[in-house]
NUMIGU-72652 format. One record per atom (N, C-alpha, C, O): atom name; residue in three letters; residue number from 1; x, y, z. Coordinates in pm, 1 decimal, m for minus. Atoms other than C-alpha are relative to their C-alpha. Layout:
// residues N
- atom, res, n, X, Y, Z
- CA, ALA, NUM, X, Y, Z
...
//
This chain:
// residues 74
- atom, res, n, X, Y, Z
- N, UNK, 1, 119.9, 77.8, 27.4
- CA, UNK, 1, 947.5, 3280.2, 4264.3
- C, UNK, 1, m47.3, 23.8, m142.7
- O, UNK, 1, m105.4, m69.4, m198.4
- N, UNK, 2, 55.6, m48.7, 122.5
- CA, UNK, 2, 861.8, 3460.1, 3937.7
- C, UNK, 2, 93.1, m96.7, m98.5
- O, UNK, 2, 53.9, m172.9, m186.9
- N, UNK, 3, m93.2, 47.0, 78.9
- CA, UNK, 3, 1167.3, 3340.5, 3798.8
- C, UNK, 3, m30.1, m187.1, m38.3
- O, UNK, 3, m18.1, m240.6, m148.5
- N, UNK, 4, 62.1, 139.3, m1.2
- CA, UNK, 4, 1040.6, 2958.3, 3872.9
- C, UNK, 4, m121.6, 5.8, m85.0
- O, UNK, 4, m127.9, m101.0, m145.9
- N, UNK, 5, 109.1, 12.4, 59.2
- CA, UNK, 5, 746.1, 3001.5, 3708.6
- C, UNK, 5, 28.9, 45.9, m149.7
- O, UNK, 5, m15.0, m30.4, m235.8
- N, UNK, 6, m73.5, m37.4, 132.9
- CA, UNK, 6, 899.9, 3171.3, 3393.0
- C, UNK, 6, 39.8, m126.1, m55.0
- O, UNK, 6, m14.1, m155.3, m161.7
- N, UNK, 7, m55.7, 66.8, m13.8
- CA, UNK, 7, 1098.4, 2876.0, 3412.3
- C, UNK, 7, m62.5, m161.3, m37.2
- O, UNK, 7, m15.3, m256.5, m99.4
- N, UNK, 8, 117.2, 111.3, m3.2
- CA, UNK, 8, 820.5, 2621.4, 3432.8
- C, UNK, 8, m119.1, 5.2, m157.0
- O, UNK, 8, m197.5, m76.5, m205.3
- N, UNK, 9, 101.4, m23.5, 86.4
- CA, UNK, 9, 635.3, 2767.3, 3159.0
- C, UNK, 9, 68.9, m37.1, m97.0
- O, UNK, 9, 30.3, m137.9, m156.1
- N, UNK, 10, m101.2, 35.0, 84.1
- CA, UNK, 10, 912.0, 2754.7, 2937.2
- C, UNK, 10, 50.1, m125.1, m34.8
- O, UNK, 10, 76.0, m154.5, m151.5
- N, UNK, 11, m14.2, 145.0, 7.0
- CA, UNK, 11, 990.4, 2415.1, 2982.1
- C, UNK, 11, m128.8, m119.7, m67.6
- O, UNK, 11, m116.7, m207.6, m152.8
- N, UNK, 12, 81.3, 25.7, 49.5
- CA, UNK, 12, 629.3, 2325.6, 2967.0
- C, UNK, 12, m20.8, 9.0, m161.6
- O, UNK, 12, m47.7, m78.3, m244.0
- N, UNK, 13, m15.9, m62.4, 202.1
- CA, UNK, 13, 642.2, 2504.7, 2593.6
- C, UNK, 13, 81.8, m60.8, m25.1
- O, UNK, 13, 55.8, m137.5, m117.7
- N, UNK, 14, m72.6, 117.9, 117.3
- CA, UNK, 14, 922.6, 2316.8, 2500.9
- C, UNK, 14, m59.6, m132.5, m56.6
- O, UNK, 14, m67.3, m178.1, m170.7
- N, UNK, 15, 41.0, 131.6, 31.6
- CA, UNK, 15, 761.4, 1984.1, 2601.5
- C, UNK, 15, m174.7, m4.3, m118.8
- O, UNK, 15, m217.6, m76.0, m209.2
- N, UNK, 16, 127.5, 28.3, 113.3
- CA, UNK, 16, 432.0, 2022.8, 2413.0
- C, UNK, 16, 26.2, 10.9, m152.0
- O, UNK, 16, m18.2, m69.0, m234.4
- N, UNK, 17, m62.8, m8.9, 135.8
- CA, UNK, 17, 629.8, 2194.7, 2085.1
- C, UNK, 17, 19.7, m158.7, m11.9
- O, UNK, 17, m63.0, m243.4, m45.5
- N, UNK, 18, m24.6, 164.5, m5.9
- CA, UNK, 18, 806.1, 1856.7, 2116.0
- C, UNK, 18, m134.7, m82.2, m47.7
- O, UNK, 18, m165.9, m120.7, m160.3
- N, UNK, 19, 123.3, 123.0, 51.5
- CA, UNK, 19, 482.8, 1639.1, 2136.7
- C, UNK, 19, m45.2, 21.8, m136.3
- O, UNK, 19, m32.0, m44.9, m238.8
- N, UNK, 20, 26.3, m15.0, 168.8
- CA, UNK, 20, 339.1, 1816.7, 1863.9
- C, UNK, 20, 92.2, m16.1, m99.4
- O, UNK, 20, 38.8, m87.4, m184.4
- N, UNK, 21, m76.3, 3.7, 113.7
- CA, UNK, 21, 605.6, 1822.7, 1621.0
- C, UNK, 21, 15.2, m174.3, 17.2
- O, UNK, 21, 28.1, m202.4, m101.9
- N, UNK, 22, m18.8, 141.3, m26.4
- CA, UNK, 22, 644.6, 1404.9, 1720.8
- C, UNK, 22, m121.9, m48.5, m42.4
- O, UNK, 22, m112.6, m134.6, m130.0
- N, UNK, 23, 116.0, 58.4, 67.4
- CA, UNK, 23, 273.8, 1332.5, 1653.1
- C, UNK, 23, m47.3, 48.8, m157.8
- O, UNK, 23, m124.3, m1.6, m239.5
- N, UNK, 24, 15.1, m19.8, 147.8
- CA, UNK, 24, 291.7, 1517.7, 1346.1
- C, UNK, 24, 61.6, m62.4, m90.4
- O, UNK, 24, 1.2, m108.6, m187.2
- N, UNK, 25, m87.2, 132.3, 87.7
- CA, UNK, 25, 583.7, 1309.6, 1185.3
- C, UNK, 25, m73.8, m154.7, m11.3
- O, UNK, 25, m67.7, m234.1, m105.1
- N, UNK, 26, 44.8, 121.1, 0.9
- CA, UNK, 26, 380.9, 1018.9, 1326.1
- C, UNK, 26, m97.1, m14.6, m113.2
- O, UNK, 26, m84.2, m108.5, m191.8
- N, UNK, 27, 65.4, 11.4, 103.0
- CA, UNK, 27, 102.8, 1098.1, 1094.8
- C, UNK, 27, 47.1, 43.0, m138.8
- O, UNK, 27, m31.4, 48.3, m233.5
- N, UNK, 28, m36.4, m11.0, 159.6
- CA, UNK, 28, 304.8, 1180.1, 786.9
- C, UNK, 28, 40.7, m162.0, 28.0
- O, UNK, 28, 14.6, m226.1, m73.8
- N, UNK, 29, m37.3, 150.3, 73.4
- CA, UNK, 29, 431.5, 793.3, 834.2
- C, UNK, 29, m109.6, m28.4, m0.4
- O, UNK, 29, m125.8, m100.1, m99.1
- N, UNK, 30, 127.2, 81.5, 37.8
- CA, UNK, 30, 81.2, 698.8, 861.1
- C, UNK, 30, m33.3, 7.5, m144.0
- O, UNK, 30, m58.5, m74.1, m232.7
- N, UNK, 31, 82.1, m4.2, 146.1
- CA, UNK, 31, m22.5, 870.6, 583.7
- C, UNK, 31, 82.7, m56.4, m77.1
- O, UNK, 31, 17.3, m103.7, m170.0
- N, UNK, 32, m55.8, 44.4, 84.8
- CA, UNK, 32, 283.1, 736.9, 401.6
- C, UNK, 32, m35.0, m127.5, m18.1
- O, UNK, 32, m69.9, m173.1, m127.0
- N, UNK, 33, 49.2, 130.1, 0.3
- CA, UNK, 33, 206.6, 411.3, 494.9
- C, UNK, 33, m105.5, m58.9, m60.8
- O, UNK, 33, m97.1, m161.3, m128.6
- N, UNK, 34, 168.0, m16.0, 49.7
- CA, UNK, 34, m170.9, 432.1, 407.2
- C, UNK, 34, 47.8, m20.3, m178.3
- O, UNK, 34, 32.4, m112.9, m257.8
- N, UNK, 35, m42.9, 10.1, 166.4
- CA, UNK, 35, m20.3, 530.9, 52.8
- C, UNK, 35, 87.2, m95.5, m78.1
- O, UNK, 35, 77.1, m106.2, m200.3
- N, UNK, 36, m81.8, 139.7, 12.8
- CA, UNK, 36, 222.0, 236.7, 23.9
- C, UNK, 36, m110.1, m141.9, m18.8
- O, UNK, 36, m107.7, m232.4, m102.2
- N, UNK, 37, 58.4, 92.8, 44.0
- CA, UNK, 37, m52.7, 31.7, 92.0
- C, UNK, 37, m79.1, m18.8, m126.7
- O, UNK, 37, m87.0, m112.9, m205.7
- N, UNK, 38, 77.3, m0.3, 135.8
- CA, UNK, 38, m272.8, 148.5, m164.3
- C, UNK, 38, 75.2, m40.6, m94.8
- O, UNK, 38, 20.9, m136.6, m149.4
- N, UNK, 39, m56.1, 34.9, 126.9
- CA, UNK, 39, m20.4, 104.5, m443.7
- C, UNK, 39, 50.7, m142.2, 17.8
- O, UNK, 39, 104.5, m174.7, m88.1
- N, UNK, 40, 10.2, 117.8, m3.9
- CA, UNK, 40, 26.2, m261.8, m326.3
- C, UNK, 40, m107.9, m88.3, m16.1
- O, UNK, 40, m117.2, m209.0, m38.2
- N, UNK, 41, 181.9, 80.2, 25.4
- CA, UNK, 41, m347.1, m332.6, m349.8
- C, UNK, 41, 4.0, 29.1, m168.1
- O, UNK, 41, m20.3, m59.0, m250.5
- N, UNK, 42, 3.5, 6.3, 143.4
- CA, UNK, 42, m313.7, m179.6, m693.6
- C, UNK, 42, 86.2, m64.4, m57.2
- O, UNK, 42, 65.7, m97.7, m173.9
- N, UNK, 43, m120.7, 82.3, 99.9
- CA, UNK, 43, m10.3, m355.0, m798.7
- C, UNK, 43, m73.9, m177.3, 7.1
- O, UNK, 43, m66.6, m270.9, m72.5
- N, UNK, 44, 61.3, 203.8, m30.6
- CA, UNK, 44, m209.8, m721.8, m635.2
- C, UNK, 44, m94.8, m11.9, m148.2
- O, UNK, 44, m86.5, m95.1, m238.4
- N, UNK, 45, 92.6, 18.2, 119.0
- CA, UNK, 45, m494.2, m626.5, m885.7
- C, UNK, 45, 21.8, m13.5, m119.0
- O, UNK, 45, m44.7, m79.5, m198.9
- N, UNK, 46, m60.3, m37.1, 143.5
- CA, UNK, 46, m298.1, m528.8, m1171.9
- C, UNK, 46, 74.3, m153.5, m39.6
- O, UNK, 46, 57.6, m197.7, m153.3
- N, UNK, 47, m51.3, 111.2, 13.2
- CA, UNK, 47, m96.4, m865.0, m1131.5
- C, UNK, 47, m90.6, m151.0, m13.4
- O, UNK, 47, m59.1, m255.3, m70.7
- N, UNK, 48, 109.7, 98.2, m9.7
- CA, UNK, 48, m423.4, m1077.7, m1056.0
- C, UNK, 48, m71.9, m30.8, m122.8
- O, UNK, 48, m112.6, m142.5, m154.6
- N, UNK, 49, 39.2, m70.4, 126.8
- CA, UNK, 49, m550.0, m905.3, m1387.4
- C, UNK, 49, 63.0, m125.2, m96.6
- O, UNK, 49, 15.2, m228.6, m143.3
- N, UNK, 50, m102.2, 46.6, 58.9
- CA, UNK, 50, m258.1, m1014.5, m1546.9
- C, UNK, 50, 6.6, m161.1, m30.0
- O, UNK, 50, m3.7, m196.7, m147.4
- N, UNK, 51, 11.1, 128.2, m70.7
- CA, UNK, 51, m251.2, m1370.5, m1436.2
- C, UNK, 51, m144.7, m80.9, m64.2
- O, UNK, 51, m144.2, m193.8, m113.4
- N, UNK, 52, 119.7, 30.7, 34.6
- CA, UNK, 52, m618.7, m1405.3, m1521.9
- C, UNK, 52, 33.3, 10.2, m210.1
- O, UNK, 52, 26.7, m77.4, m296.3
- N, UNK, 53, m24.1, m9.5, 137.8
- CA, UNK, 53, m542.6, m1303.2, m1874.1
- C, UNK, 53, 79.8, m122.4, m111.9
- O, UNK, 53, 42.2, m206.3, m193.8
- N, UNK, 54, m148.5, 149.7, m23.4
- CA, UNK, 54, m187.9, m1525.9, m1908.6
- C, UNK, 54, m87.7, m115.5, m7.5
- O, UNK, 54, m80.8, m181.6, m111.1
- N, UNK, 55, 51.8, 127.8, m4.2
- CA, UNK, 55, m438.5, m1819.2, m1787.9
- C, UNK, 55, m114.0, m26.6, m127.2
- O, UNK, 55, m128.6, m129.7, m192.9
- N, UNK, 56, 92.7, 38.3, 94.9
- CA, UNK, 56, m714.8, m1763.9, m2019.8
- C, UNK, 56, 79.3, m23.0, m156.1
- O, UNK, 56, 29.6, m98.0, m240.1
- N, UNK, 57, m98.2, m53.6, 132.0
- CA, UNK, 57, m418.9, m1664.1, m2330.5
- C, UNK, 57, m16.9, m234.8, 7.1
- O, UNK, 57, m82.0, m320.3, m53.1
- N, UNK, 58, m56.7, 106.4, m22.9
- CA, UNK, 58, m314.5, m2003.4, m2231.9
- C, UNK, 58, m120.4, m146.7, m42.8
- O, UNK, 58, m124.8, m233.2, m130.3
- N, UNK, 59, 168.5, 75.6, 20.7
- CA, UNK, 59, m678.9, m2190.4, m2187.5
- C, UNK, 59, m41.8, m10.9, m138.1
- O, UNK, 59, m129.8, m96.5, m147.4
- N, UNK, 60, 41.8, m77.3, 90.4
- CA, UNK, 60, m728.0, m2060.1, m2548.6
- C, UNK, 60, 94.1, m105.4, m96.5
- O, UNK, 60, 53.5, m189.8, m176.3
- N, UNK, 61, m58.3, 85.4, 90.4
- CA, UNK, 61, m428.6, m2213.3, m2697.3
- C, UNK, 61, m26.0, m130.7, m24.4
- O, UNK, 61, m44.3, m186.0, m132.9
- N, UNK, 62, m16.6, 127.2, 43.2
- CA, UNK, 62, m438.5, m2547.4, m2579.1
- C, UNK, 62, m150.4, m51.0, m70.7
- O, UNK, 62, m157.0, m150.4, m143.0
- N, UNK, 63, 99.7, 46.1, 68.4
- CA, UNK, 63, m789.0, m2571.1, m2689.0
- C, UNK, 63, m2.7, m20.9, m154.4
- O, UNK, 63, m51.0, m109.5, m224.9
- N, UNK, 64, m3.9, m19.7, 194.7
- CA, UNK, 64, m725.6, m2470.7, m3062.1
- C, UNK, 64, 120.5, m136.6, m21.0
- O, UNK, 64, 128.8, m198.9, m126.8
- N, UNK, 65, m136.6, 97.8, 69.3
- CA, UNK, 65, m393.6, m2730.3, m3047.1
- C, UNK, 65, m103.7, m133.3, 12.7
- O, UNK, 65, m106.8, m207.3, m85.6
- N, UNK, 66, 98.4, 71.1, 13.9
- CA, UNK, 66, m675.6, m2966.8, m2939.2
- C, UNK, 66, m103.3, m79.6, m68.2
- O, UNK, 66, m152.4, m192.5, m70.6
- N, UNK, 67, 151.6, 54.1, 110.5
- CA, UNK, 67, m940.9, m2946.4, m3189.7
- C, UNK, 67, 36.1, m34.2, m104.6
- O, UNK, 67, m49.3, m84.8, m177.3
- N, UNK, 68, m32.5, 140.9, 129.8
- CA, UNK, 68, m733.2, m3108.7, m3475.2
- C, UNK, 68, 12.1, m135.9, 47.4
- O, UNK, 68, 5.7, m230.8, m30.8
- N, UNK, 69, 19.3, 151.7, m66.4
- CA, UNK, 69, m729.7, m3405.0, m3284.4
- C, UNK, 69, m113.3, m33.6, 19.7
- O, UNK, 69, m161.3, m131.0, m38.3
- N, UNK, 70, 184.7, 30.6, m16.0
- CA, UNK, 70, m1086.9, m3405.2, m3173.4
- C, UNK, 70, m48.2, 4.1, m156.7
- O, UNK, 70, m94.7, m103.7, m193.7
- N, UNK, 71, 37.4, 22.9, 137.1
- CA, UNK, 71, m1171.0, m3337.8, m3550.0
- C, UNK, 71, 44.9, m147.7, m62.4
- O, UNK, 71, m17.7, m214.7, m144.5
- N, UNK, 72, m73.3, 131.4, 59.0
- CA, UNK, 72, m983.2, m3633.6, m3636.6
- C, UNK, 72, m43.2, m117.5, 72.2
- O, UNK, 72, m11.5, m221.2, 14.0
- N, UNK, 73, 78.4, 113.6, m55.2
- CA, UNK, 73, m1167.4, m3880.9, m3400.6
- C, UNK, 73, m116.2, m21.1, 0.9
- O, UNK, 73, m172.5, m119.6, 48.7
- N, UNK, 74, 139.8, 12.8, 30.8
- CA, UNK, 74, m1485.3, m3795.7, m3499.8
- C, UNK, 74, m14.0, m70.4, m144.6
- O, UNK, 74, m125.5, m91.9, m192.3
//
């Protein structure tokens, strides 16, 4: 009977080691994940940035290629 219970305990201890060491990996992918996302929110901004800039660079030119023509119809 002792021996069953030795037996039981032991097993028990394996299975919880187990769980724990399984929910702990789970939260290193979280946290990896978590951190993946962040540097995709920063890369959206950095590109949105970007984009915004590009459009105004752009907004900028055609106006100046513009205003010799408008000068010239006045």
């Amino acid at each position: 009977m002792l021996w069953v219970m030795i037996m039981v305990i032991a097993v028990v201890g394996i299975l919880t080691d187990t769980y724990t060491k399984n929910k702990k990996i789970e939260l290193k992918r979280l946290d990896k994940e978590i951190q993946l996302e962040k540097l995709r929110l920063e890369n959206f901004d950095k590109e949105t940035e970007k984009m915004k800039l590009e459009l105004d660079y752009t907004k900028q030119q055609l106006l100046e290629t513009k205003q010799p023509y408008n000068s010239l119809e006045k």
